[in-house]
N, C-alpha and C positions, 0 to 999 in steps of 0.2 A: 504494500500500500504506500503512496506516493503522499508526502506533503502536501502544504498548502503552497502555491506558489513564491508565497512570501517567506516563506519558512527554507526555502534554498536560497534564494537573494542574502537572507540574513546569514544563511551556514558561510555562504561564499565571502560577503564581507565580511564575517568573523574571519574565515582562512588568510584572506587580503592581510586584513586588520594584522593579523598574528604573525603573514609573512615579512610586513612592513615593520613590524617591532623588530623581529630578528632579527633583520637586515639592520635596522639603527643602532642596536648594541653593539653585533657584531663590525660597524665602522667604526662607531670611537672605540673599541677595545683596539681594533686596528691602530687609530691615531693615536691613541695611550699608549702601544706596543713601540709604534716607528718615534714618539716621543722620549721613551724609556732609551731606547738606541741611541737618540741623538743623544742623549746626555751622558752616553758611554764610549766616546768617538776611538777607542783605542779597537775597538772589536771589528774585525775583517767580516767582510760581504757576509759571507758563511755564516758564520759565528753572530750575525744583527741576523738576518733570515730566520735563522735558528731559535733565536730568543725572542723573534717576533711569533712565530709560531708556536715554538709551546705560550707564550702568555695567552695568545687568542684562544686556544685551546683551554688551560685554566679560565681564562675568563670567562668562554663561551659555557662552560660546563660548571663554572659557579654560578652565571645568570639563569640557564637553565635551572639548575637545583630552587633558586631562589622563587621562579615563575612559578614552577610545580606547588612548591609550598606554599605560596600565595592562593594557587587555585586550589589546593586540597583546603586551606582554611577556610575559603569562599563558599567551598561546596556543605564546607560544616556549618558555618555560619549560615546559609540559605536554606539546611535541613530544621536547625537549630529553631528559627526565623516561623519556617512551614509548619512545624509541631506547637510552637504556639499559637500562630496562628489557627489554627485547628482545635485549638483547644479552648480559644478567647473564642470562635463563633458556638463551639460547642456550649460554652456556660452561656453567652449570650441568649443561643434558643433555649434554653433553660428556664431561663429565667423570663422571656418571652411567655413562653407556656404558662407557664408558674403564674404571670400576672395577668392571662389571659382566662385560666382555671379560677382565677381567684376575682374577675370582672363577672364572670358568668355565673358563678357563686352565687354573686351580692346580686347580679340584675336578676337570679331567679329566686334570689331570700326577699327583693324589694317587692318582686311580683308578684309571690307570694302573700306576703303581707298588705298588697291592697287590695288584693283578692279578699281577705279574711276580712280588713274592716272595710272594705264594700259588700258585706252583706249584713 
């Protein structure tokens, strides 16, 4: 079973969304890498290539860890969010009921009782 059509638009620019972050991180890890280099000018070709590349590496692989953990929070925090919510409409009907039982009560104890002194 298929979506609604809006509901792929949104997956796509979620993917967008999420390819355009990764790509931002992983440039200025870049420019913080080739930055790190310049300020070590003794280090041959080789050797700045080399430390450029494991940093983006560290870096890409601690931003990731950091993404995940944001989204596993998120996901707690939106279950966390949904159980109360479900839980505020649940007492809500509750108590809806409750002073709905307790209106029909008194309109048939009032009815009652004109009934009785109208006769």
């Amino acid at each position: 079973m298929r979506g609604a059509p809006g509901d792929e638009r949104g997956a796509l620019a979620n993917t967008v969304e999420g390819y355009l972050l990764a790509r931002t991180h992983h440039d200025q890890a870049e420019r913080e890498a080739e930055a790190l280099c310049a300020r070590m000018p003794w280090l041959t070709t080789a050797q700045a290539e080399d430390v450029t590349r494991h940093y983006l590496r560290q870096r890409v692989d601690l931003t990731r860890q950091m993404l995940l953990t944001t989204t596993e929070r998120a996901a707690q925090l939106r279950q966390e969010y949904e159980d109360r919510y479900a839980a505020l409409r649940r007492d809500l009907l509750r108590r809806h009921a409750a002073c709905a039982c307790a209106v029909l009560a008194c309109t048939g104890g009032v009815s009652t009782l004109v009934c009785l002194l109208g006769r």
